[in-house]
N, C-alpha and C positions, 0 to 999 in steps of 0.2 A: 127566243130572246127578243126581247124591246126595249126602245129609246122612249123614254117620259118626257116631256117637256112642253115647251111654247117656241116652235124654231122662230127666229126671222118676226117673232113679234105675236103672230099669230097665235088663236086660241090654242086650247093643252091637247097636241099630239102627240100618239102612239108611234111609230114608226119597227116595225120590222127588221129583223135581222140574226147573223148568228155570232156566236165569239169564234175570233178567226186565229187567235192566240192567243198565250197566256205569257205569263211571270214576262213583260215584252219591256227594255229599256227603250225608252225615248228620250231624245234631248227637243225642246221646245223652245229654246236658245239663250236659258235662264242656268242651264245644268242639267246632268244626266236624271231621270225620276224613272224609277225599278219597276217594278212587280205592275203592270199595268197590266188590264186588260185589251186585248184588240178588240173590234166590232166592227163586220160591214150594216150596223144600222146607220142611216140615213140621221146625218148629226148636222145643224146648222148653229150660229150663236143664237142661244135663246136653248139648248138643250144643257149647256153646263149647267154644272152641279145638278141636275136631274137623275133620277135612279135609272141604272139597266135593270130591268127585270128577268128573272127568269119566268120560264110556264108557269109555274106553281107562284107566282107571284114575290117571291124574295128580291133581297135587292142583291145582286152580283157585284154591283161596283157604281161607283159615283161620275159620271161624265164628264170628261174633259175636256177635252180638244180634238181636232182633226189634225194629220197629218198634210203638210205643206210641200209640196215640189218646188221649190224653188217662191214666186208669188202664187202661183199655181194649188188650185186642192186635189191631193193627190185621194180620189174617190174609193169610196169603201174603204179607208183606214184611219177610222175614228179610232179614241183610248178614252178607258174609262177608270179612276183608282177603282184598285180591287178590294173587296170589301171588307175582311178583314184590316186591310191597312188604315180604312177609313177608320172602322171602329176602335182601332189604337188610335188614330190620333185624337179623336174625342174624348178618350179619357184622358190624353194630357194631356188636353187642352182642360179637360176637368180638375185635374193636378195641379196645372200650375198655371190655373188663371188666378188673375189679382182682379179682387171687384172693384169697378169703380165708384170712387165715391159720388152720389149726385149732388148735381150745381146746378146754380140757377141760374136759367138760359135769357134771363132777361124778361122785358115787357112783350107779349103778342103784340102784334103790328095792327095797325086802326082798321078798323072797317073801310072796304073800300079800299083798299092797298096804300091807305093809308092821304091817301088826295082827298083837298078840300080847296072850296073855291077860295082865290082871289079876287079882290074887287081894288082900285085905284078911282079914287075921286081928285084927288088931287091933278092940279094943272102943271105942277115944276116937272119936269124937261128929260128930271132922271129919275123921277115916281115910280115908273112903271119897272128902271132897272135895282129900284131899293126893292118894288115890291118881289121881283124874282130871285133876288139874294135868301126874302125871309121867306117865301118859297119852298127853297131849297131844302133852308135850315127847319122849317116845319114839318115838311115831310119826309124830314131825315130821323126826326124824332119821330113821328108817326110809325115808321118803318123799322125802328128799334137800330136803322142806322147811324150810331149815335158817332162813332166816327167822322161822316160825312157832313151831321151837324154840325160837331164842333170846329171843322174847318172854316164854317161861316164868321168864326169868330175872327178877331185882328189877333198876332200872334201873341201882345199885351195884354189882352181878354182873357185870353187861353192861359197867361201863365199863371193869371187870378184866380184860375180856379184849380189847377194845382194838377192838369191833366184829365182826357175824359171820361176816366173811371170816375173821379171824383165827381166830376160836372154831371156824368148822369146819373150817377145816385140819387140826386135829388129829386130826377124825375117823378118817380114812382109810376102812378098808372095814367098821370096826363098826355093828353092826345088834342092838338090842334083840329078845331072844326072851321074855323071860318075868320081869314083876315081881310082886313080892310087899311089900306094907305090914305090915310084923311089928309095930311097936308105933309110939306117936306119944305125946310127952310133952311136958308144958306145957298152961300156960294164955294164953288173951290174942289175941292177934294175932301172935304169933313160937311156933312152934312147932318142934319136933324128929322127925323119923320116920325110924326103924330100917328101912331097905327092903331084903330080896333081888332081886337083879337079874343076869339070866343074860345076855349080851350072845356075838359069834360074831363074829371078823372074820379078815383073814387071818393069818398067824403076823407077818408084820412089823410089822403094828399092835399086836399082842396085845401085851398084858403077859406078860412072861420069853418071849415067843413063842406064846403058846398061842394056839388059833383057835378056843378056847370057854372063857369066865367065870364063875364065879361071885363075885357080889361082893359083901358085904354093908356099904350104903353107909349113912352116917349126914346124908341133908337136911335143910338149917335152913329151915325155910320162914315165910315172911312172908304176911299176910295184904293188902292194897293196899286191902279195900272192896268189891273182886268178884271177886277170886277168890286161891285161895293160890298165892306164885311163890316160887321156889329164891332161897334168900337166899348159900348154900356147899352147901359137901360136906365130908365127913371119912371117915377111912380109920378108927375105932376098934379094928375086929378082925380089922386087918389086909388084906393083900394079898388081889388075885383066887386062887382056888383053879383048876386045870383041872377041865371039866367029865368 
């Protein structure tokens, strides 16, 4: 008799042993489970679900668990389900599985985990903390974290868009490559910032078709107390340019 597996992480070892009893009740502290085999083969995590074999290479029973003394491993008394049980549960699990239907999991995440530079030319005071808000919110889209994007918005932004199912529908397969904070104007808690922002998606998403942006966007941003969030957007100098 032998234990198949990957113990402890390690490549796929054989391990030795014999069945040291049959039809054996264990409780593993979830409820009683029947008809188990015993084995002193040498079982570490990384052996479940791994086959016992016999000589002749069959599979005897599916690996479980070790037996616990207390925090303690109580040595040479591994279990393994026995193998007709396995093969009952596989057919109902054949029986009465329900397929699932497939969904679509969203946009892959950008090249690069999804980071692209930053640049701040601008000299106002809180440039650098506008620049890290849109930051955030870019490489939240990047990352298909479209959740943590939408948090960048004011919570009036967010109710404009109807929720961020809606909001990122629009995505489609746009991915921020490179921002720039050119100027920021105002005083206060409501501020303005002139941003270049290079964005890359496929031609159907693009604007007039294109599958690279340049866009020179005008954000109103809002300050909340901790941090500045997208109050709008504006288009002043016009449409995206191709790259």
């Amino acid at each position: 008799m032998a234990a198949l597996g990957y113990p402890l992480g390690e490549s796929l070892t054989l391990t030795r042993g014999t069945v040291s009893g049959l039809d054996r009740t264990v409780n593993f502290g979830s409820g009683d489970i029947a008809n188990m085999l015993q084995t002193d083969a040498a079982i570490n995590p990384g052996n479940s679900g791994g086959p016992l074999l016999t000589q002749d290479g069959l599979v005897a029973g599916v690996i479980s668990a070790v037996q616990l003394d207390g925090s303690a491993r109580a040595e040479g008394m591994a279990y393994a389900v026995a193998a007709p049980r396995a093969a009952k549960a596989i057919e109902e699990w054949k029986t009465r599985g329900v397929p699932v239907a497939a969904t679509e999991c969203g946009n892959a995440p950008a090249p690069d985990s999804g980071y692209f530079p930053l640049t701040v030319t601008s000299s106002h005071d809180q440039a650098h903390n506008i620049g890290q808000s849109l930051l955030l919110h870019g490489q939240g889209i990047n990352q298909g974290a479209y959740s943590a994007a939408y948090k960048q918005f004011t919570p009036e932004l967010q109710a404009s868009f109807g929720g961020v199912d809606a909001w990122s529908a629009g995505l489609g397969s746009s991915y921020w490559r490179n921002v720039e904070v050119v100027s920021v104007d105002g005083t206060g808690n409501t501020l303005s910032a002139d941003v270049n922002l290079q964005t890359v998606q496929d031609s159907e998403h693009g604007r007039f078709n294109q599958t690279c942006s340049n866009w020179r966007i005008r954000y109103s941003m809002e300050w909340d107390g901790i941090t500045w969030r997208i109050a709008g957007t504006s288009l002043p100098y016009g449409e995206p340019t191709s790259c």
